[in-house]
N, C-alpha and C positions, 0 to 999 in steps of 0.2 A: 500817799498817806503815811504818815509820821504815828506808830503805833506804841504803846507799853504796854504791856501786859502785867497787871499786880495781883499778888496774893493780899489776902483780906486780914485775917486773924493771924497776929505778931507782926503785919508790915504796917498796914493802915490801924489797926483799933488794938489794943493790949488784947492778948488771949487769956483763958482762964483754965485751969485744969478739969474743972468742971462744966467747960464749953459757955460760950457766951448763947446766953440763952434768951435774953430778951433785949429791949430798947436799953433798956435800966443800967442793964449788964454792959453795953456795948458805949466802949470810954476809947475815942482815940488815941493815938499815940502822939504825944506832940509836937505839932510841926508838919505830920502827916498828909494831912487834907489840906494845909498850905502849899506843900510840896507837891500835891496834883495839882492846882489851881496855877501853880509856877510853871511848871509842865506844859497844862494847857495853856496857857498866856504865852509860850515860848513854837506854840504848836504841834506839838504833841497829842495824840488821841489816848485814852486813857481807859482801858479793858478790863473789870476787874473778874481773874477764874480761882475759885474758892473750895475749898471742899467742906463740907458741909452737914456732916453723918449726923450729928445731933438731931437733924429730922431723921433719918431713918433709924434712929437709935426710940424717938418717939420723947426727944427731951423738949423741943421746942415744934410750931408746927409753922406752915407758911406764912400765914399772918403777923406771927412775930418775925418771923425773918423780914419781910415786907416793911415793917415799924420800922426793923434797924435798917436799911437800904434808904427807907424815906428820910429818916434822922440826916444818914449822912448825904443824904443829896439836899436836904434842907440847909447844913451848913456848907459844905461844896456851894452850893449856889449864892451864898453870901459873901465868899471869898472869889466869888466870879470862876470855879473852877466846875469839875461836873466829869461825871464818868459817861459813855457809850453805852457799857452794856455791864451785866453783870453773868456772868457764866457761871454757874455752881455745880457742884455734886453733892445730890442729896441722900445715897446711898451708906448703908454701914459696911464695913469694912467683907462683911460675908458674904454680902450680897451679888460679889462677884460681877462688879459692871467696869466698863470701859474708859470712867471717866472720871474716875477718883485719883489725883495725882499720886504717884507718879508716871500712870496710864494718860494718852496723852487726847482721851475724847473731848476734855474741856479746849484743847487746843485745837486738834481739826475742827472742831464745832466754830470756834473763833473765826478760822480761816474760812473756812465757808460763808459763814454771816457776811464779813467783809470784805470777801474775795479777793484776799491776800496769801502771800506767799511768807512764812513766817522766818525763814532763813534772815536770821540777821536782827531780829526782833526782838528788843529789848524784853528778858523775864523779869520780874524781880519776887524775891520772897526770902523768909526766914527759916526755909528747913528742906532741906537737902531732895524732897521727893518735888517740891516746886520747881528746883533750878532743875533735876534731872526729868519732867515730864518735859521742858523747854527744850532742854539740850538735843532730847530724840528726836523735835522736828526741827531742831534746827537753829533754836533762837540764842540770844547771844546773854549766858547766866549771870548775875548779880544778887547776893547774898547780902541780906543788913542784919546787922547785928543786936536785933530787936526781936522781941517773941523770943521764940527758941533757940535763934540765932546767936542769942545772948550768951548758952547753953554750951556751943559747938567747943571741943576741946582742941587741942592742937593735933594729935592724930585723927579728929573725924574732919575738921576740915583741910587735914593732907590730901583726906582721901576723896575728900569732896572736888579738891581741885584736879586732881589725878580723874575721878570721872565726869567734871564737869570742865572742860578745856578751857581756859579765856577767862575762867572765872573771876569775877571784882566781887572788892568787901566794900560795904559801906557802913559807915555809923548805924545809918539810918534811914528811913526814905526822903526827908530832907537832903543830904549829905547826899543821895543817888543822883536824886533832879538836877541839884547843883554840879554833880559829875556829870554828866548827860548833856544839857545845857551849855557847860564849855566847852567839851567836845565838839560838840557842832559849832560853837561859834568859833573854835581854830579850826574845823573845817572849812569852814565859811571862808573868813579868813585866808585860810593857804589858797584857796581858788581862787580867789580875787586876784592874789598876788600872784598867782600864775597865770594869771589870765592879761595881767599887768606887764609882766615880763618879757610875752610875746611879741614878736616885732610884729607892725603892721601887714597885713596883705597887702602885694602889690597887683595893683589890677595893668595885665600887659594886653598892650596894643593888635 
């Protein structure tokens, strides 16, 4: 299983300071929902784990979040692309639970669903508490430079690199898929050609 794992608000849909709170509210980023559809097309599974306090804050309730979800799986599905699953945390910040990034429940939760080993596992997100829930089990961090990402100054994402090892920039989530994508295909690629270069077995008598 070929997995990603995406943050929602600043990767996929513009954030808003005053939390996206309805369908209305919720404006892609553009190229975004192309960029999983490309993914998926290239085979890739597509996870999206979110945090999500504005319900526990009491700004929006499940229904609207529901709207925005269906919204984008209505266009996802017209660009032949489509998400798995969606993971959220719907707690505010005092609530004190396990699964508000950069705590990392939305991610064993993952792994269990899927029964995967997340080592190595593409994260990607706009702010520093998504790539570091990633890093703690393991998955391999990617920052784009959208949402808050936008934001990062040159000492936070020193320091982001320093606790986030391996770490990649992207533009965007566009610009990821397309990172992502090639890689694999000079993976691809160099195994061929090493596969090419082996002399034949000889079957002895």
């Amino acid at each position: 299983m070929k997995l990603v794992i995406i943050d929602r608000d600043g990767t996929i849909n513009e954030d808003r300071d005053d939390y996206v709170k309805s369908v209305d509210e919720w404006v892609p980023i553009a190229g975004s929902l192309e960029a999983i559809a490309k993914l998926n097309q290239a085979g890739w599974q597509v996870v999206i784990a979110t945090n999500q306090s504005g319900l526990g804050r009491g700004l929006f309730d499940m229904s609207a979040l529901n709207e925005m979800h269906a919204q984008m799986n209505r266009i996802l599905v017209g660009l032949g692309g489509r998400v798995e699953a969606i993971f959220f945390c719907p707690h505010a910040p005092a609530d004190a639970c396990d699964c508000r990034k950069p705590l990392t429940g939305l991610l064993t939760a993952i792994a269990q669903r899927f029964n995967v080993e997340l080592s190595g596992v593409p994260i990607v997100g706009d702010m520093p508490r998504d790539l570091l829930a990633g890093v703690a089990v393991g998955c391999e961090p990617h920052l784009v430079r959208t949402g808050q990402g936008a934001l990062l100054d040159a000492p936070r994402l020193s320091e982001l690199r320093r606790q986030a090892k391996g770490l990649c920039v992207h533009a965007d989530l566009a610009a990821f898929a397309d990172f992502l994508i090639a890689r694999e295909h000079r993976k691809g690629s160099a195994a061929r050609r090493k596969i090419a270069d082996e002399p034949d077995a000889l079957e002895l008598a």
